[in-house]
C-alpha positions in Angstrom: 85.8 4.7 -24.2 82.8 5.9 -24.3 80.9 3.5 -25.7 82.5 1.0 -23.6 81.0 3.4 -20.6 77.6 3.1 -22.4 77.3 -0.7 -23.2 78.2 -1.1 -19.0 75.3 1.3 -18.3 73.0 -0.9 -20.1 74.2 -4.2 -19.0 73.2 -2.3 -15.3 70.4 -0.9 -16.5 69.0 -4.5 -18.0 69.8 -6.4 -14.8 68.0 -3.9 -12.4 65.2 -4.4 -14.0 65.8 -8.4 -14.6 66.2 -8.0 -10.9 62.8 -5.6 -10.4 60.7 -8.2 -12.6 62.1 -11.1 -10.5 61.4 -9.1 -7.2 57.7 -8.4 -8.3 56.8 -11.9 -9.7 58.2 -13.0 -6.4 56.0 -10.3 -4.8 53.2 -11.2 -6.4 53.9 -15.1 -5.6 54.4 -14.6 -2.2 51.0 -12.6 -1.8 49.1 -15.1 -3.1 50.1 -17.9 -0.6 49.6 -15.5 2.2 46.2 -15.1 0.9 45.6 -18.6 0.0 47.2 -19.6 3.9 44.3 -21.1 6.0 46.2 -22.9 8.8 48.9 -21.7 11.2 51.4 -24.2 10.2 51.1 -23.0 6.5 51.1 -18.9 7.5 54.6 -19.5 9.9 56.3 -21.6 6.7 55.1 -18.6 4.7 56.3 -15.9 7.0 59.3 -18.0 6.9 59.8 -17.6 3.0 59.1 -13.5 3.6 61.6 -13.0 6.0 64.6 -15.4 4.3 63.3 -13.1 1.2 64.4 -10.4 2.0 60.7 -8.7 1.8 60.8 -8.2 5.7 60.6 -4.7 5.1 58.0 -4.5 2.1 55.5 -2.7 3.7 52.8 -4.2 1.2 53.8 -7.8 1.6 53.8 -6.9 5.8 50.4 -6.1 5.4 49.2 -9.3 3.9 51.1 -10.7 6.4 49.2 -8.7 9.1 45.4 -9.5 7.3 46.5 -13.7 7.1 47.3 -13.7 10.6 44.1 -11.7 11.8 42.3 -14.1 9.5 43.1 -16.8 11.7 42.1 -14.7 14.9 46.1 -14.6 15.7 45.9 -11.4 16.4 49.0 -11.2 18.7 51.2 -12.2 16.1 50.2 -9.9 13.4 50.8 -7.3 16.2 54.2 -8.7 16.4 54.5 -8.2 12.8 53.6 -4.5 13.1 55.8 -3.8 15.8 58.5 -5.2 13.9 57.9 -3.5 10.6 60.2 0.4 10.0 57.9 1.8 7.5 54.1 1.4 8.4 51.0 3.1 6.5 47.3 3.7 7.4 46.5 0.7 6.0 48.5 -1.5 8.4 47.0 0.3 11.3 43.6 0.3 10.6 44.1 -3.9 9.4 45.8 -4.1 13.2 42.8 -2.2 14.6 40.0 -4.1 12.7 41.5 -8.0 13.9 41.5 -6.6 17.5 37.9 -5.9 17.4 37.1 -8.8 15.8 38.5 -10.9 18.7 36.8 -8.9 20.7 38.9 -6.8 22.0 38.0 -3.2 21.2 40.4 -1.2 23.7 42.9 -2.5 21.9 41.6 -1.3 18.9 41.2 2.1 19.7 44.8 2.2 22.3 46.3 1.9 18.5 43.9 4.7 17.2 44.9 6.8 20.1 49.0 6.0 19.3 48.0 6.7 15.2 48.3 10.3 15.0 52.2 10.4 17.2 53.6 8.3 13.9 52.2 11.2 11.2 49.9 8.8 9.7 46.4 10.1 9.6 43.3 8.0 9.5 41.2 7.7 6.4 37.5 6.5 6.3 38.1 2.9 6.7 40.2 3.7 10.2 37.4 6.3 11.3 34.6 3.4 10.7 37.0 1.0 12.7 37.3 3.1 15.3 33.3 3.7 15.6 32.3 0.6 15.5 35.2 -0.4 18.6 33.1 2.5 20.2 30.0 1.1 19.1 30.8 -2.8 20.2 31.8 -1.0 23.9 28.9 1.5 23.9 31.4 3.8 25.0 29.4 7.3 23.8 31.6 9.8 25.3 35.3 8.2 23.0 32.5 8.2 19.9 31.2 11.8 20.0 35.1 13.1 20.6 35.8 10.4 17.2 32.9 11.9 15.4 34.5 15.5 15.8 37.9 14.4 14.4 35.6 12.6 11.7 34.3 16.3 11.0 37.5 18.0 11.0 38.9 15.7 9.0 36.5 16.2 6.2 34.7 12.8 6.1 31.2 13.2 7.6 29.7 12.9 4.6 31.4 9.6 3.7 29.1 6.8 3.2 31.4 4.3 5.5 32.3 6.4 8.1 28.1 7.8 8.8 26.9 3.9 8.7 29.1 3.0 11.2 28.2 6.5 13.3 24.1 5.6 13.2 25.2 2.0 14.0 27.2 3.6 17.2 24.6 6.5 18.1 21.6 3.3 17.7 23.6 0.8 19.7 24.3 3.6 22.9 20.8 4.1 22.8 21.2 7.5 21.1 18.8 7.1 18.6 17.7 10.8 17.7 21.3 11.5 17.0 21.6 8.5 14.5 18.4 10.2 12.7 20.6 13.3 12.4 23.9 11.1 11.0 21.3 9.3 8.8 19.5 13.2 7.7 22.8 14.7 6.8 24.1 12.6 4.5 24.0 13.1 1.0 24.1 9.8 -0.3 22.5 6.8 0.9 22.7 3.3 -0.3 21.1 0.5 0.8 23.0 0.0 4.2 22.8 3.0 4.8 18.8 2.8 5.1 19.1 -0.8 6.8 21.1 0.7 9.5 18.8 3.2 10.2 15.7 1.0 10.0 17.4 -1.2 12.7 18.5 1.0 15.0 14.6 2.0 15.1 13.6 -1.7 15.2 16.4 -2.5 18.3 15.5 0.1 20.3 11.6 -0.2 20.8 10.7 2.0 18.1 9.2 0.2 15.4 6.3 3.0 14.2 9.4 5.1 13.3 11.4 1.8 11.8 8.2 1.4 9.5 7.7 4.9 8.4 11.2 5.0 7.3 10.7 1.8 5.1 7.5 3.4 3.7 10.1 6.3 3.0 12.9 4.0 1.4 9.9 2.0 -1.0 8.8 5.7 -2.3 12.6 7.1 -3.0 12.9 4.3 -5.1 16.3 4.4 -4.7 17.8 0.5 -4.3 16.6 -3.1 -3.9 16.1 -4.3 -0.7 18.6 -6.5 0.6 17.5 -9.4 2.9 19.5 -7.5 5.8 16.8 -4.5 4.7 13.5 -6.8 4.6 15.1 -8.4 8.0 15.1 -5.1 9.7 11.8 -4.4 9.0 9.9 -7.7 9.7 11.2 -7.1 13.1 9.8 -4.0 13.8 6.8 -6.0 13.0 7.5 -8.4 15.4 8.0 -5.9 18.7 4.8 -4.8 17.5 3.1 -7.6 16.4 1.9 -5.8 13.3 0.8 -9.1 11.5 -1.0 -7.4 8.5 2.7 -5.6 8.0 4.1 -8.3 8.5 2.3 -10.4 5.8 2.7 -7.6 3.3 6.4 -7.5 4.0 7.0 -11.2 3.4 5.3 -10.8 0.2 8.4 -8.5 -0.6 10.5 -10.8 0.3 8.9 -13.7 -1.7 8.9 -11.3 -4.8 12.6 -10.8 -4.3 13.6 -14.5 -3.7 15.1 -14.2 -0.3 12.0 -16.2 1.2 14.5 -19.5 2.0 17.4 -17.0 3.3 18.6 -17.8 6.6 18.5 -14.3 8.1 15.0 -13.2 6.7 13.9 -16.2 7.1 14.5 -16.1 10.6 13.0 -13.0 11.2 9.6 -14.2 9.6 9.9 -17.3 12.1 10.2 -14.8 14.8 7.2 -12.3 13.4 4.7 -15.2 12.9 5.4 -16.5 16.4 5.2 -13.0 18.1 2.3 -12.5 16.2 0.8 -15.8 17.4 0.8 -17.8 14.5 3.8 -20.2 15.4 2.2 -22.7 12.8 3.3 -20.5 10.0 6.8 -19.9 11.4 7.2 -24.0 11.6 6.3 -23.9 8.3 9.1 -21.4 7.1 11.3 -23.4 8.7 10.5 -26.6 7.4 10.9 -24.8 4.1 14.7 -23.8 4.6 16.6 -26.6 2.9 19.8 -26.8 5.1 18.8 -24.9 8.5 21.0 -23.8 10.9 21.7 -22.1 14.2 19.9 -19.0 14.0 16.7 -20.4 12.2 16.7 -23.5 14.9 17.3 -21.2 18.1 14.3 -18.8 16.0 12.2 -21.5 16.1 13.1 -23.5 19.4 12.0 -19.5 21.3 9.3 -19.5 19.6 7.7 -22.9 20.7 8.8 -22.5 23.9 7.1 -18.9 24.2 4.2 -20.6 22.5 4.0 -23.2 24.8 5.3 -26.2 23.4 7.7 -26.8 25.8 8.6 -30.8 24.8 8.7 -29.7 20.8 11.3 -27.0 21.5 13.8 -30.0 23.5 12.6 -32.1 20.6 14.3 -29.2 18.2 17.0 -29.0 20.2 18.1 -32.6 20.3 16.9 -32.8 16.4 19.8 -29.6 16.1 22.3 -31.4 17.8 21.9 -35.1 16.1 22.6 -32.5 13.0 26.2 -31.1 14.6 24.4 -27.9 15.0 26.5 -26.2 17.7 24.4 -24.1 20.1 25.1 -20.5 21.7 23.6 -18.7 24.4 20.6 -17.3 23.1 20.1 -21.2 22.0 20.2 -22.1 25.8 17.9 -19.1 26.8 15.2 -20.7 24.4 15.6 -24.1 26.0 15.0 -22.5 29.4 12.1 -20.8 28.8 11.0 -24.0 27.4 11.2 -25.9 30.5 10.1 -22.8 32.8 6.7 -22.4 31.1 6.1 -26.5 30.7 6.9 -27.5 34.2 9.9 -29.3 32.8 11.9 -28.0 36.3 14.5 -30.9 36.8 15.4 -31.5 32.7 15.8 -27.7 32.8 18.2 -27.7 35.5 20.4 -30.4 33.5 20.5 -28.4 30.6 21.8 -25.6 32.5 24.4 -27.6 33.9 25.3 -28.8 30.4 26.0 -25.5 28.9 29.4 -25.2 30.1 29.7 -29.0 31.1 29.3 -30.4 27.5 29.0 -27.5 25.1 31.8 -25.0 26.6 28.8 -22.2 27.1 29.4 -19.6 30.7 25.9 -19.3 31.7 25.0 -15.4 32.1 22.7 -13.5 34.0 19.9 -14.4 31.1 19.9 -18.1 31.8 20.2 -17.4 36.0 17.1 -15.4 35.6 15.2 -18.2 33.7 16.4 -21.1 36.3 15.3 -18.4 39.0 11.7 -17.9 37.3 11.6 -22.1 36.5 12.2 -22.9 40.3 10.0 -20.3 41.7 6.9 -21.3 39.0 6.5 -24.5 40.8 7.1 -23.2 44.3 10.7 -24.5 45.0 11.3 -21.0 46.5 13.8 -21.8 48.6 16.4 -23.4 46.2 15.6 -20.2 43.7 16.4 -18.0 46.7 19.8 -20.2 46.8 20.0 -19.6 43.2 19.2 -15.8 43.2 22.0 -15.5 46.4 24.4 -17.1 44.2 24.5 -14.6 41.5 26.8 -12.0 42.3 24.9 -8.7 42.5 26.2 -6.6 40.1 25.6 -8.8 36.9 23.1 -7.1 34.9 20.1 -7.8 34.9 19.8 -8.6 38.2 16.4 -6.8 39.6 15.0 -8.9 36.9 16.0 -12.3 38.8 14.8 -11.1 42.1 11.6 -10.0 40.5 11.0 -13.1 39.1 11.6 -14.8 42.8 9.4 -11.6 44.2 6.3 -12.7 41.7 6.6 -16.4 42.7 6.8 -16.2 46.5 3.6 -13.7 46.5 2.1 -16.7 44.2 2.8 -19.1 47.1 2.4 -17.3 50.1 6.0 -17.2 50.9 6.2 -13.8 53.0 9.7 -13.8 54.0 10.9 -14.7 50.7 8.8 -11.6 49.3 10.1 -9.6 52.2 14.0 -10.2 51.3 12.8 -9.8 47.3 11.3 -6.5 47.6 13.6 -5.0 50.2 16.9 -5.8 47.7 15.0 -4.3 44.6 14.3 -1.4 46.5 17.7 -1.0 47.9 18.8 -1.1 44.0 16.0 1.3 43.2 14.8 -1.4 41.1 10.8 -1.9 39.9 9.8 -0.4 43.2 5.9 0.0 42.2 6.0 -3.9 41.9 8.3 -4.8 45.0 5.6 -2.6 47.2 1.9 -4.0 45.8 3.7 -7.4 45.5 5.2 -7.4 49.3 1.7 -5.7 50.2 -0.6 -8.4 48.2 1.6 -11.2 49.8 1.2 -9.7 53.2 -2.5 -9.3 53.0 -2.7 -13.0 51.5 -1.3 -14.2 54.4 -3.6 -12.2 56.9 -1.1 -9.6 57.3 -3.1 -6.5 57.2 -0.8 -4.3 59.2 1.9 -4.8 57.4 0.0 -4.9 54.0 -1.4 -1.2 54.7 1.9 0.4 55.7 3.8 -0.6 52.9 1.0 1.1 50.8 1.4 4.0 53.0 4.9 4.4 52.2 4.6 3.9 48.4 1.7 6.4 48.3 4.2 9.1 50.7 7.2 8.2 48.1 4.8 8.9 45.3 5.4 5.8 43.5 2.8 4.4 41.0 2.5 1.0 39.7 2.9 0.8 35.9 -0.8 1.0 34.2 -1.7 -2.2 32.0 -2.6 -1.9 29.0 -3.5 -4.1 25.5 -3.8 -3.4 22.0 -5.6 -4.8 18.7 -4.3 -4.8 15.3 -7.3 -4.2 13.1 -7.1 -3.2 9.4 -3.2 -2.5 9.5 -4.4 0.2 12.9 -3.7 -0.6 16.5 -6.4 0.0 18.9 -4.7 0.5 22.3 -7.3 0.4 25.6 -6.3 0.9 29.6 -7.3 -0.6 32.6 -10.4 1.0 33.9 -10.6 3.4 31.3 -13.3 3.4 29.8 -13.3 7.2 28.0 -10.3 6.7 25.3 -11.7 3.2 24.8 -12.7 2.9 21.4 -16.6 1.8 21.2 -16.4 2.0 24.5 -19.7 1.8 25.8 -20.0 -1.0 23.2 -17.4 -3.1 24.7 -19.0 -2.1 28.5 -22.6 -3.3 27.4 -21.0 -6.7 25.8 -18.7 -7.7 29.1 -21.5 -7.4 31.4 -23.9 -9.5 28.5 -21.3 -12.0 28.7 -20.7 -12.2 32.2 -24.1 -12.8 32.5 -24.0 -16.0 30.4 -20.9 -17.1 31.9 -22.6 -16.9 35.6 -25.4 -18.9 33.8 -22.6 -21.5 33.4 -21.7 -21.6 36.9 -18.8 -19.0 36.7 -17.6 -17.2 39.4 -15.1 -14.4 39.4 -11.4 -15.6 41.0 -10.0 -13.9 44.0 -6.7 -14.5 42.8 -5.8 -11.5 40.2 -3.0 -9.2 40.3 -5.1 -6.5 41.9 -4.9 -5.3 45.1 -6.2 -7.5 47.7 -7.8 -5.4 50.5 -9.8 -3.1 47.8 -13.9 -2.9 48.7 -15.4 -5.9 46.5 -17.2 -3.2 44.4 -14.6 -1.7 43.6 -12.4 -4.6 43.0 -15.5 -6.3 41.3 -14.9 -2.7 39.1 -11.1 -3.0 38.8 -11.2 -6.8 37.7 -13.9 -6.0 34.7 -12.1 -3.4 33.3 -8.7 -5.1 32.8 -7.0 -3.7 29.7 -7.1 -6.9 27.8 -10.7 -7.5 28.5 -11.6 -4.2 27.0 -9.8 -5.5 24.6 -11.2 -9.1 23.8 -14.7 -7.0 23.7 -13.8 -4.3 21.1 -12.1 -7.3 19.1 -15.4 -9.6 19.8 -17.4 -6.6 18.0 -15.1 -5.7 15.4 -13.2 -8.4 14.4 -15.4 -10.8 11.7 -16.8 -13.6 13.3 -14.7 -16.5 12.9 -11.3 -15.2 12.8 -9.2 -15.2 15.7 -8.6 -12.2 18.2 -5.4 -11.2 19.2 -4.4 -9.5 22.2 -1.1 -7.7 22.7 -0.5 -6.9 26.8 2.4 -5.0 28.2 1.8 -6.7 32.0 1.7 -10.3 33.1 -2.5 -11.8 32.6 -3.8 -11.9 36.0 -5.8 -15.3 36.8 -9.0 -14.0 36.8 -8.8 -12.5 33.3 -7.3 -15.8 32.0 -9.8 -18.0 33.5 -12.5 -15.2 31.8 -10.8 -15.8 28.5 -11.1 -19.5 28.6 -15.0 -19.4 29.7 -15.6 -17.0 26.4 -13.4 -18.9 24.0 -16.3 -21.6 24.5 -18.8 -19.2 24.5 -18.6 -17.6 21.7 -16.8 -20.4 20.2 -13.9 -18.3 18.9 -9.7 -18.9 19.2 -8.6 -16.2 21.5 -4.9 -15.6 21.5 -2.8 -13.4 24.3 0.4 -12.6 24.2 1.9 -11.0 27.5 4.9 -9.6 28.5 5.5 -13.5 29.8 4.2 -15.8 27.2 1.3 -16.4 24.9 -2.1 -17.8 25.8 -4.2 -19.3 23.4 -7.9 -20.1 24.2 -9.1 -22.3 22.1 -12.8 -24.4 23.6 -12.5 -23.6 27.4 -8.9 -24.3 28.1 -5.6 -22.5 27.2 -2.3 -23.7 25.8 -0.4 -23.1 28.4 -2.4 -25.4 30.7 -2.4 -23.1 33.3 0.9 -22.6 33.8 2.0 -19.6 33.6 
């Protein structure tokens, strides 16, 4: 009897696991085609086969269920799945979490984060970095610092995942001191580690710091740069147009083959056309063998900042003849292209064609540009229709009526200045501009009273107009000078002695100063004849004029718009001295080559 009892036990015993062996090549079979699925019609037959399976309630096979559906940005259905599923683990939450953010939905994300902890399941490093970078894509600071505590109850501050996505969160909330601390404490770095830090640097106007950090990364000696690395760093070069870095840097990049990859690449097109060289960045372009969007919209903002208003459209039509779809930032680049060529009507098709033919909501960005286009050429009063249009809480939206504030003190337009200034002082908005720009357009128009009492009330508010200012890159060092000050400038009395030599030989030419800078008009003409001769980037074209070998070209970095009378100053000396002269301002670039300018004097 008992060996009959012992031959049944292993007839069981051999068809359990017959039956485990099926079950797991099954498993394993099943997996595959979810991971294989990339159509909906495919996934839905699949989920099919799970669910007459049996394997409904296989928490591993649920999760590949989950990931195929998020991989097709279905994200409602894998939530579906998750809802349906009676044993879930941390993986399934932090897949469910990960495909809500990437369709852009990051409350969602972290709702499910917030439900986590009521079903005992408790987040590992993968959720925490899920959860940061939801905070991160909402800028929501307050939900990340109360995350980051969790992270440092939980034991993982020190994990390489979880502080990459804190310095990318800190960096993107403008919180870039507490990134450096994230970065500082952590014991082990790797390469994205460093690129994250370097970028938050670069994105938030600090590229000195992004650049020491680098110089920091080459001596630890630690990793190769990646081209997301080199990328990082050759635009911190650009916000400062540090060419000479710049050069060295894509000599890096050439050393470590990533000179014809799209993203450095890109960046380099950017650099060189910040910098004012746009003839290298077409040639890096030209150079990538199968371009697409991000190196054409690199290259279609830089023409159009350069100038070259009809080769940027020619770039964009040349991208779309390829099937190149465009985005936003695309758009913006075609804009500005059309604003600073005088290209007013073609622009205002294009804007119509972004949601028209290519599917594209216009933002405030491109109102802005349409704004600025209209009010260059003095149709003021269908940019005020335009600027009326746009509802007034989009962001940005001081910028727009600055824009139309600029223009109607360029044409005289007093009640359009008026109605500017008084809504960007109502928002609290650039209110040193909306005062010397309604007082300048007042006075323009004869309006003396009204000219002197809107000074009188900036001076009672104590409001001061931003102070211009230029810099020089010389030797890898930038030489930064001020408007009428003379004292910090380096060489100074140099630079003094050659502006008044030159002005000489220009009034020898039949120059005469303009009357139409940016600098107050009811000032004393010496003092204005003062003000106007010490413009920061005129102290700056001297000290470069003495210091800069002859022959080479001087560039000019400024922080304001150029006033006419320093550009028509410029031109006179690029003949002079017979010398390219490029300026790049907070606008545009300008570059003075023989008595004229690029931009054909439209700025």
């Amino acid at each position: 009897m008992s060996a009959l009892v012992k031959s049944s036990a292993k007839k069981r015993c051999k068809i359990h696991i017959s039956r485990l062996i099926s079950n797991f090549h099954t498993n394993i079979q099943i997996v595959q085609q979810l991971q294989n699925t990339n159509n909906l019609n495919s996934l839905v037959s699949n989920h099919t086969i799970v669910l007459k399976s049996g394997f409904s309630n296989d928490t591993f096979i649920s999760n590949h269920l989950i990931n195929s559906y998020i991989r097709l940005h279905k994200t409602e259905d894998a939530h579906r799945v998750f809802d349906e599923m009676s044993d879930r683990n941390v993986v399934t939450w932090t897949a469910l979490m990960s495909g809500y953010i990437n369709i852009r939905q990051p409350k969602s994300a972290l709702k499910l984060f917030e439900q986590m902890p009521r079903s005992i399941i408790f987040p590992n490093p993968f959720t925490f970095a899920t959860a940061i970078n939801a905070c991160s894509y909402l800028s929501d600071i307050g939900t990340g610092r109360k995350t980051h505590s969790h992270i440092v109850v939980s034991g993982f501050h020190s994990n390489l995942v979880v502080c990459t996505s804190l310095i990318n969160m800190y960096g993107k909330s403008n919180y870039v001191d507490d990134s450096r601390r994230v970065f500082d404490s952590m014991e082990n770095k790797n390469v994205v580690s460093w690129t994250s830090m370097i970028s938050v640097y670069a994105q938030n106007a600090r590229g000195e710091e992004a650049l020491l950090l680098f110089r920091e990364y080459i001596n630890s000696k630690s990793y190769e740069p990646n081209q997301f690395l080199l990328s990082s760093v050759i635009n911190a070069c650009a916000s400062l147009a540090k060419l000479v870095t710049g050069k060295v840097t894509h000599s890096a990049v050439i050393r470590h083959g990533y000179d014809t990859n799209e993203v450095v690449a890109s960046s380099l097109i950017d650099m060189y056309a910040k910098c004012g060289l746009f003839d290298y960045s077409l040639k890096i372009f030209r150079r990538i063998p199968n371009p697409g969007l991000i190196p054409y919209t690199s290259v279609i903002v830089g023409a159009a900042k350069y100038g070259l208003g009809r080769f940027s459209l020619d770039l964009f039509e040349e991208m779309l003849e390829k099937g190149i779809r465009p985005n936003d930032v695309t758009f913006l680049g075609v804009l500005h292209a059309c604003s600073h060529s005088g290209l007013i009507d073609t622009g205002l098709q294009y804007l119509n064609s972004m949601y028209e033919t290519h599917g594209i909501i216009p933002d405030s960005k491109h109102y802005i540009c349409a704004v600025d286009m209209l009010g260059r050429t003095g149709r003021l009063d269908e940019a005020c229709q335009l600027a009326k249009f746009v509802p007034p809480e989009v962001k940005d939206i001081e910028i727009l009526w600055g824009s139309l504030l600029s223009s109607s003190r360029t044409y005289g337009r007093l009640d359009i200045a008026v109605e500017a200034g008084e809504r960007l002082i109502e928002m609290n908005q650039h209110l040193a501009t909306a005062y010397v720009t309604m007082s300048n357009t007042s006075a323009s128009v004869g309006n003396w009273e009204n000219a002197y009492r809107l000074r009188s009330e900036m001076n009672k508010s104590g409001i001061n107009k931003e102070p211009g200012s230029s810099w020089v890159e010389l030797r890898d060092k930038v030489y930064v000078f001020y408007a009428g000050n003379v004292k910090s400038c380096a060489r100074g009395d140099e630079v003094v002695n050659l502006l008044k030599e030159l002005e000489v030989r220009m009034k020898e030419r039949g120059y005469v100063r303009g009357r139409k800078g940016l600098v107050f008009v009811d000032v004393e003409d010496e003092v204005e004849e003062m003000v106007l001769g010490l413009h920061s980037e005129k102290l700056a074209l001297g000290f470069g004029l003495l210091s800069i070998p002859e022959g080479a070209a001087i560039r000019v970095i400024k922080n304001l718009r150029m006033c006419l009378d320093c550009h028509e100053f410029f031109k006179a000396i690029s003949k002079i001295v017979e010398r390219d002269i490029i300026v790049r301002d907070v606008n545009r670039f300008h570059h003075f080559i023989d008595g004229s300018c690029t931009c054909n004097d439209f700025w």
